[in-house]
C-alpha positions as CSV (number, residue, x, y, z in Angstrom):
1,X,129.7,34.9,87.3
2,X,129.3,34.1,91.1
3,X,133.2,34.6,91.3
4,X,132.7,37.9,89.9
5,X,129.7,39.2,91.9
6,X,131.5,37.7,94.7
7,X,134.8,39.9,93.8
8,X,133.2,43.2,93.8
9,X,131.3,42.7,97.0
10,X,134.5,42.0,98.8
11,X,135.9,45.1,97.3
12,X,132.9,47.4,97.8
13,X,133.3,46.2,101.8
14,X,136.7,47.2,101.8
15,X,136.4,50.5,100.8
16,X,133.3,51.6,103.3
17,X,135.9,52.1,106.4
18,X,137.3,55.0,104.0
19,X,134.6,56.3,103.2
20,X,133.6,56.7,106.5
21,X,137.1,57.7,107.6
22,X,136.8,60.9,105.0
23,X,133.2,61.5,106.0
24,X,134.1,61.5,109.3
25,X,136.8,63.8,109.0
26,X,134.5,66.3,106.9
27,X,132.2,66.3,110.2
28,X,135.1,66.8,112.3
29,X,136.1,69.9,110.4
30,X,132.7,71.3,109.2
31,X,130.8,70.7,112.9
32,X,133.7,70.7,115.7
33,X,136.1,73.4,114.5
34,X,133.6,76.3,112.5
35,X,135.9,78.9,114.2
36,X,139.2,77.5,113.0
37,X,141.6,80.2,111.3
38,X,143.4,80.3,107.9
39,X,146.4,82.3,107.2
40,X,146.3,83.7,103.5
41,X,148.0,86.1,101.2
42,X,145.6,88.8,100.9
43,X,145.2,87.9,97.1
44,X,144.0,84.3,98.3
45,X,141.6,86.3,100.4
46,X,137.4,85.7,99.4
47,X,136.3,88.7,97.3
48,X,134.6,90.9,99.8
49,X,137.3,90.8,102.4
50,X,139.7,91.9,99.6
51,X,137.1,94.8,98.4
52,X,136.2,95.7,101.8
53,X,140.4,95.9,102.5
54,X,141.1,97.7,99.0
55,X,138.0,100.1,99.9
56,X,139.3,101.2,103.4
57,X,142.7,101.5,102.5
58,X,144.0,105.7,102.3
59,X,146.1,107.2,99.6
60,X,148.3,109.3,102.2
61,X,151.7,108.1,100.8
62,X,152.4,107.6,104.7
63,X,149.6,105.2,105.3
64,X,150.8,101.6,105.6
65,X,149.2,99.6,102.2
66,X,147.5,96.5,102.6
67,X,149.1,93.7,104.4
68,X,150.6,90.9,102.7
69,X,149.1,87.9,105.1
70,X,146.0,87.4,106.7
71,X,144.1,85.5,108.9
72,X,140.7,84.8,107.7
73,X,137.6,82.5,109.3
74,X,137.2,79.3,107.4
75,X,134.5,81.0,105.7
76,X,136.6,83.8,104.8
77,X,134.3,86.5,105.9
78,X,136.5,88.3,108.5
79,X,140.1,89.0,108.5
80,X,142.7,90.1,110.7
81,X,145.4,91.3,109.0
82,X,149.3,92.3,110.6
83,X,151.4,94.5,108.6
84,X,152.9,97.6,108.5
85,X,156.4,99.5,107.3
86,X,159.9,99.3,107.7
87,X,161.4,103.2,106.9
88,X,165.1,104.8,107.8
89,X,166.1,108.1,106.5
90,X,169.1,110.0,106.2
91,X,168.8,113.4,106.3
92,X,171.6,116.3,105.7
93,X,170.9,120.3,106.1
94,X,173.3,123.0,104.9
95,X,173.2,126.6,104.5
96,X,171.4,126.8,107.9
97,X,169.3,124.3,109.8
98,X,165.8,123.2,110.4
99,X,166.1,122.2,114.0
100,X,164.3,119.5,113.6
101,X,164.1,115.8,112.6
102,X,160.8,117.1,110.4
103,X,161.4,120.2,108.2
104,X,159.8,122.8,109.7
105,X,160.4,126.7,108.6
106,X,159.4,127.6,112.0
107,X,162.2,126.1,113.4
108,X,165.3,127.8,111.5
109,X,166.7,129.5,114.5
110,X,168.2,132.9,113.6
111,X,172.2,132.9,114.0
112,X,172.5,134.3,117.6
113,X,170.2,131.2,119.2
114,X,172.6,128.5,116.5
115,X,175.6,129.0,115.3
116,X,175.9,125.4,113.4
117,X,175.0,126.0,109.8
118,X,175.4,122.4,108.7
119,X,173.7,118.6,110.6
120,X,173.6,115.0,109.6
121,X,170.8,113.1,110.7
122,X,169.2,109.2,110.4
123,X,166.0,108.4,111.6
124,X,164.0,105.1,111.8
125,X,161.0,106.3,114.3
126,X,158.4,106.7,111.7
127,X,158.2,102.8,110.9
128,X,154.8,101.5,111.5
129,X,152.9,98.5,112.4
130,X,149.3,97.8,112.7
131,X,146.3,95.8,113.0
132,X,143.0,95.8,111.0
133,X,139.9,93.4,111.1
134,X,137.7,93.7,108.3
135,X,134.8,91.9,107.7
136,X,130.7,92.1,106.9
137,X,127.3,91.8,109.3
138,X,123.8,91.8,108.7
139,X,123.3,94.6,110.6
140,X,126.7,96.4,110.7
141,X,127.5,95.9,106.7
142,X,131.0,96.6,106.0
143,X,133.0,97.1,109.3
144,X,137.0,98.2,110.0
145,X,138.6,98.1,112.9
146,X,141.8,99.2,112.9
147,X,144.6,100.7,114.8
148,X,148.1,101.7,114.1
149,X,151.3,103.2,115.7
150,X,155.0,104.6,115.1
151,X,157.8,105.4,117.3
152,X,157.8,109.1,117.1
153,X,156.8,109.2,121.1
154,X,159.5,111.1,123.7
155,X,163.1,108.9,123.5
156,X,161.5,107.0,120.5
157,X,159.0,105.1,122.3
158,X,156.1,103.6,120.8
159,X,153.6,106.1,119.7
160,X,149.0,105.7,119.0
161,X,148.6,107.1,115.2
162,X,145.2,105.5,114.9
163,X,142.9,103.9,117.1
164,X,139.0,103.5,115.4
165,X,136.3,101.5,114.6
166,X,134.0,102.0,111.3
167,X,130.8,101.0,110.0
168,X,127.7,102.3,108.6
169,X,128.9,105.7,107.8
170,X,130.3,106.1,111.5
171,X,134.2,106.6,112.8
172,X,134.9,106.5,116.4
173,X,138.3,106.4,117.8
174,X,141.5,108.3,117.2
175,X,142.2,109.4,113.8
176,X,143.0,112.0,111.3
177,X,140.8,115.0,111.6
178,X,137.4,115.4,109.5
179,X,139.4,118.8,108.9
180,X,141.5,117.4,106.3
181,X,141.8,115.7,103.0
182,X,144.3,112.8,102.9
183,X,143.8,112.4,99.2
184,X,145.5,115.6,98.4
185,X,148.4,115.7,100.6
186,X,151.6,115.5,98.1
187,X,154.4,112.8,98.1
188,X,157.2,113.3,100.4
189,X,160.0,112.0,102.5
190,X,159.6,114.2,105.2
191,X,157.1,113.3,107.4
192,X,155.7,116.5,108.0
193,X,155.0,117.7,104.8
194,X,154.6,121.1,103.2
195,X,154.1,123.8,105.9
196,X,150.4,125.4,104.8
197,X,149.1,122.0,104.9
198,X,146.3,120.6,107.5
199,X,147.3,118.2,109.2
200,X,145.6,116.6,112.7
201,X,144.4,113.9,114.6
202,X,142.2,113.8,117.2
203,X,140.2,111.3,119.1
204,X,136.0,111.8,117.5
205,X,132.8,110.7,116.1
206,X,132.4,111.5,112.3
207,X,129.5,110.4,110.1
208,X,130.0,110.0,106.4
209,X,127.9,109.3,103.7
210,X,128.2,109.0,99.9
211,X,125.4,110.5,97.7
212,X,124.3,111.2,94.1
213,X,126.8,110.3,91.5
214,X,130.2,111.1,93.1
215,X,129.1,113.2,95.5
216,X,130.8,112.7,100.2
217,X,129.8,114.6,102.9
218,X,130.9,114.3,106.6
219,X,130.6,115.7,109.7
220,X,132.5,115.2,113.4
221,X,132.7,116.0,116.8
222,X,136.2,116.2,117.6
223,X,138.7,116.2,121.1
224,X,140.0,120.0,121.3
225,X,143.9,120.6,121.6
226,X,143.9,124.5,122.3
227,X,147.8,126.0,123.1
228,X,148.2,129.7,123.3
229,X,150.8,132.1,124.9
230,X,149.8,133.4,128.0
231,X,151.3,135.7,130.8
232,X,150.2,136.9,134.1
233,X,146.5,137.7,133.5
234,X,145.7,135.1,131.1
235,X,145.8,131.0,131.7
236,X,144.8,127.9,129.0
237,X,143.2,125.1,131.1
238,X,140.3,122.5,130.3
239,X,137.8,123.4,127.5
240,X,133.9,123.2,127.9
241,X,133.1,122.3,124.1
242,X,134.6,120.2,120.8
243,X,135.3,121.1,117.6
244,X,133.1,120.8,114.8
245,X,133.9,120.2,111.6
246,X,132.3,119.3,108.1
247,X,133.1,118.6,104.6
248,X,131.3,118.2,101.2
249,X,133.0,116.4,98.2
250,X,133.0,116.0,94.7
251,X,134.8,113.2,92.5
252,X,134.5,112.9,88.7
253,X,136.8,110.0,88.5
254,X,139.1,107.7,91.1
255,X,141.9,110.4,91.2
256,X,140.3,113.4,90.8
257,X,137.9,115.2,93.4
258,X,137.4,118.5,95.0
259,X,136.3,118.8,98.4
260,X,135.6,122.2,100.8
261,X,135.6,121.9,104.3
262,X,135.1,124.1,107.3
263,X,135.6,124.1,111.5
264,X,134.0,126.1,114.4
265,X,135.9,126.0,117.6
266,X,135.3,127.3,121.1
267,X,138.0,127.9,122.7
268,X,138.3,128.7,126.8
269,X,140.7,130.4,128.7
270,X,141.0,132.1,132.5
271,X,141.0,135.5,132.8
272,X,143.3,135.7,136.3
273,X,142.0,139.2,136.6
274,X,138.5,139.1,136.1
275,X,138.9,135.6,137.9
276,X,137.0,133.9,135.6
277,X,136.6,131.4,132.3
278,X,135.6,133.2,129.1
279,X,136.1,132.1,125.4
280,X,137.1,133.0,122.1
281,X,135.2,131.5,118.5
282,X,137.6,130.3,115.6
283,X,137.4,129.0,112.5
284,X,138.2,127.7,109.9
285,X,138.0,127.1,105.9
286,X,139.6,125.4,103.0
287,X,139.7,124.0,99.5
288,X,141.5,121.3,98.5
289,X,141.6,118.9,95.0
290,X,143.4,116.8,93.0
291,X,143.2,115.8,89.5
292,X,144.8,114.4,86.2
293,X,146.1,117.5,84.1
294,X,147.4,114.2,81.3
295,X,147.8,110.7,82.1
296,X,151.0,111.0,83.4
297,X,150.3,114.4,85.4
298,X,148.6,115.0,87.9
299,X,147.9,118.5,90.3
300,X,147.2,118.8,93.7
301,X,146.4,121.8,95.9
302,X,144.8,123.6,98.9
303,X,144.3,126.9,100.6
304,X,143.3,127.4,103.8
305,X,142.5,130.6,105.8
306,X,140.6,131.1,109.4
307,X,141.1,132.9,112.9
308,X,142.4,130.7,116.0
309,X,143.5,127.1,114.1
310,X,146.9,127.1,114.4
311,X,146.7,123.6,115.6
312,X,145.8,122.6,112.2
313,X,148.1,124.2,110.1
314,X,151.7,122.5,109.6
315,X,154.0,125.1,110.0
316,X,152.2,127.0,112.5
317,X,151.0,124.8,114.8
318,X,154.8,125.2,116.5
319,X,154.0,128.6,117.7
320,X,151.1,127.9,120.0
321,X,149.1,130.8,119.0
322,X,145.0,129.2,118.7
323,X,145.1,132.2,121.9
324,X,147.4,135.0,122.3
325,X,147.1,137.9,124.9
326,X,145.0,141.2,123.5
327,X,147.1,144.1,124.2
328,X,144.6,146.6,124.4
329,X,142.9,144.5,127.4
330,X,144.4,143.0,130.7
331,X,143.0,140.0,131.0
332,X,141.6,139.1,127.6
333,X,142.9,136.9,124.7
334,X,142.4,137.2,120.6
335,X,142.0,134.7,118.0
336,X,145.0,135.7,114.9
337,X,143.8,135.8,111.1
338,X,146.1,133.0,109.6
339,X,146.3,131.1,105.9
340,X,148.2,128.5,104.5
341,X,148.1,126.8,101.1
342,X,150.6,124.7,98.7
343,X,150.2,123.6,94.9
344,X,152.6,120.9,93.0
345,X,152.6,118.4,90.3
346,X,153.6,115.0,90.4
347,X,154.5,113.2,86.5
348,X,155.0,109.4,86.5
349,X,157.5,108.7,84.3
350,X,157.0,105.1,84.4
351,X,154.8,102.9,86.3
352,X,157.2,102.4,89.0
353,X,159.2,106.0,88.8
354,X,157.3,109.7,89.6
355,X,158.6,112.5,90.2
356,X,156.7,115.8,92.3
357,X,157.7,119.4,93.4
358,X,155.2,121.3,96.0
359,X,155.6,125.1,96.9
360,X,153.9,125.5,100.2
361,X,153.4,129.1,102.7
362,X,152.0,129.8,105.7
363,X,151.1,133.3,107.0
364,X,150.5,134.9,110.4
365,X,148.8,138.0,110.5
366,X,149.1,141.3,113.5
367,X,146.0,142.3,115.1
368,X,145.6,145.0,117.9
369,X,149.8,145.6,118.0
370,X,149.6,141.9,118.5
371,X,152.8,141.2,117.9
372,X,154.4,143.8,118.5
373,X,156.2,145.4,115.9
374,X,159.1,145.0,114.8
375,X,159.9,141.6,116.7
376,X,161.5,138.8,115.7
377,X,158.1,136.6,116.3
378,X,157.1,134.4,112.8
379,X,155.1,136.2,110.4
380,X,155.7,133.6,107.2
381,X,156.9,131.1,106.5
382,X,158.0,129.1,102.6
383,X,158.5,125.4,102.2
384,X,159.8,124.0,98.5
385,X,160.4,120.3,97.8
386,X,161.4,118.7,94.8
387,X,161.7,114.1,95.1
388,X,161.6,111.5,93.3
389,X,160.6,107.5,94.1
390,X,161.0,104.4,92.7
391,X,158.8,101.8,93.7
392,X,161.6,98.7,93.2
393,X,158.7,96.2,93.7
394,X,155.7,96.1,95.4
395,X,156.5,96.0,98.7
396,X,160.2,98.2,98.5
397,X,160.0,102.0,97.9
398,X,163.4,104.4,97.4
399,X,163.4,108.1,97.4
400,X,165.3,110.9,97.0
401,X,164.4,114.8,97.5
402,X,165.6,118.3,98.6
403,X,163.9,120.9,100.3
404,X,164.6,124.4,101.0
405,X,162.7,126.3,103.7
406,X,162.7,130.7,104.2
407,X,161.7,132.2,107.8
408,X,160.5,135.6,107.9
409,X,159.9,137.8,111.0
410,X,157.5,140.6,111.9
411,X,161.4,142.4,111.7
412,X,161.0,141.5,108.1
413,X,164.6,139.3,108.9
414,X,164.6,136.3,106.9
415,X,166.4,133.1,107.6
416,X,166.6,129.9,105.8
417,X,167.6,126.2,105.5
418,X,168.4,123.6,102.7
419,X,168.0,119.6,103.3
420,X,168.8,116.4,101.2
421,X,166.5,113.1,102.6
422,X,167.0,109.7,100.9
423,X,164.7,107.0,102.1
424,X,164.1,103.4,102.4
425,X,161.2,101.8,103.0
426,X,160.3,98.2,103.4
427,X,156.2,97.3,103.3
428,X,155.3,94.0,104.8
């Protein structure tokens, strides 16, 4: 009996230094390194990091998805996560040109300004990286910080997209406008996307806030971009006030919502012969929504009309005409009625495969002989696409599509341009 009692003493002896040793260690990490990192596949990540990711993440088929590593806090209750895209294109117009690596109607030149009727073209600039912390506060709740860039700057240089911080309802930073709704914008290849669409950034401060069962509403104060044409008695310089915009929102399910939204703008120009600043009011308003017709099928749509926002509709936003000069007054400028609006279907054929079509139109309107007509200044123009994608995996995406686009003139001449895009594009 002694030589047994005596046994397990000895043994119980020699394991105390481990013990200790692991102890030790668990101090060592717990007390000396609480702001140690992990790297993690995002599906690895704790809960409300990944809810908080899936939450903030936009349905805009050009936003990057979620990235497929991050780094996390031992606790994993922040996370910084790198990711981004990989896209080329190869791009070929016939029967006339858009001159442009974006398909623009706007920019079909007529045949005395280009004579080349055909163009191959490859483009990589709209690959995108970014960063984006997420994580929760007692006092901030759910935060995102995020910012993102492409390489569509002059002689492909590195290009700001987004730039923002979020939390509690707030946005501050650069991002898209409150005058917009990403969640309707159709599938494409080309980057620019149907020509009576809004589409803008802008650096702001927007305040969001859900309420009642499925019901948004925001409202921004936004950096004004105003371009006009101008002349001898008229000049564009620094403006005095921002835009405002709003929205209101309804969504009966995840994929199907209607939202109506509105700007006011005050724009400022010099009058060189008055010798003074004076302004013109515009604004804006539109409907957009999308929504399961079956569960393959789904519609999207908006319409858009206002005086003075060219800078916010696709097509138009080319032609610099927020201001134009008033010919019936030396000195002054007018605000142009305007509308733009596109409808299409997409049908998913299979989980991985869809297929969409979009018609799209955008219309500038005469007011006091402004232009002057006949002239071969726009008027209208019409944007048809037809794609489809194939999602290979989760992180590959191919595409396919052709577009045709019609220019017409106050001259009532019309000119036009076909294109064939294939894409590649390569999430990480």
């Amino acid at each position: 009996m002694k030589t047994i009692l005596k046994a397990v003493f000895l043994l119980c002896c020699a394991m105390l230094p481990a013990s200790a040793a692991r102890a030790q260690k668990k101090v060592i990490i717990e007390e000396e390194s609480p702001k140690g990192v992990v790297l993690v596949t995002i599906d690895k990540a704790g809960d409300e990091i990944i809810r908080i990711m899936n939450e903030s993440q936009l349905t805009y088929i050009h936003e990057p998805q979620a990235p497929r590593f991050l780094l996390t806090d031992r606790k994993g209750k922040f996370a910084l996560g790198i990711g981004g895209y990989v896209r080329a294109t190869a791009e070929y117009d016939f029967g006339g040109i858009s001159d442009d690596v974006d398909f623009y109607p706007s920019m079909i030149p007529n045949g005395g300004q280009n004579y080349v009727r055909n163009q191959f073209q490859m483009d990589a600039t709209t690959s995108t990286i970014f960063l984006k912390l997420v994580g929760r506060t007692k006092h901030l709740g759910d935060f995102v910080v995020y910012t993102a860039g492409n390489f569509r700057g002059g002689s492909k240089v590195f290009e700001l997209q987004n730039a923002y911080v979020s939390f509690l309802g707030f946005t501050m930073g650069y991002d898209y406008s409150t005058f917009m709704d990403l969640a309707a914008l159709p599938p494409s290849i080309d980057y620019a996307g149907p020509a009576g669409q809004v589409f803008s950034r802008a650096t702001l401060l927007r305040y969001e806030r859900a309420f009642g069962k499925g019901w948004k509403a925001g409202v921004g104060i936004e950096m004004p971009v105003v371009d006009g044409i101008t002349n001898q008695s008229v000049n564009i310089s620094n403006q005095r006030m921002p835009n405002f915009p709003a929205y209101i929102q309804y969504a009966w399910n995840k994929s199907s919502h209607i939202r109506v939204a509105g700007i006011v703008r005050n724009m400022t120009y010099e009058n060189l012969v008055a010798q003074r600043a004076e302004s013109k009011a515009g604004w804006g308003v539109f409907a957009a929504s999308t929504f399961n017709v079956t569960s393959k099928l789904n519609f999207y749509g908006q319409a858009t009309y206002g005086r003075g926002i060219s800078q916010f509709l696709n097509d138009i936003s080319n032609l610099d005409v927020d201001l134009v000069p008033d010919p019936e007054a030396k000195g002054k400028m007018q605000v142009l009625p305007m509308m733009g609006w596109y409808a299409g279907l997409q049908y998913n054929i299979t989980p991985k495969v869809f297929v969409s079509s979009t018609y799209s139109q955008t219309r500038l309107y005469s007011e006091n002989d402004y232009p002057v007509t006949p002239s071969d200044q726009y008027r209208y123009g019409q944007y048809l696409v037809a794609n489809i994608f194939w999602n290979v995996n989760a992180n590959l995406q191919v595409g396919a599509e052709y577009l045709r686009g019609w220019r017409t003139d106050f001259n009532d001449m019309t000119r036009h341009a076909n294109r064939l895009n294939v894409s590649a594009q390569y999430n990480f």
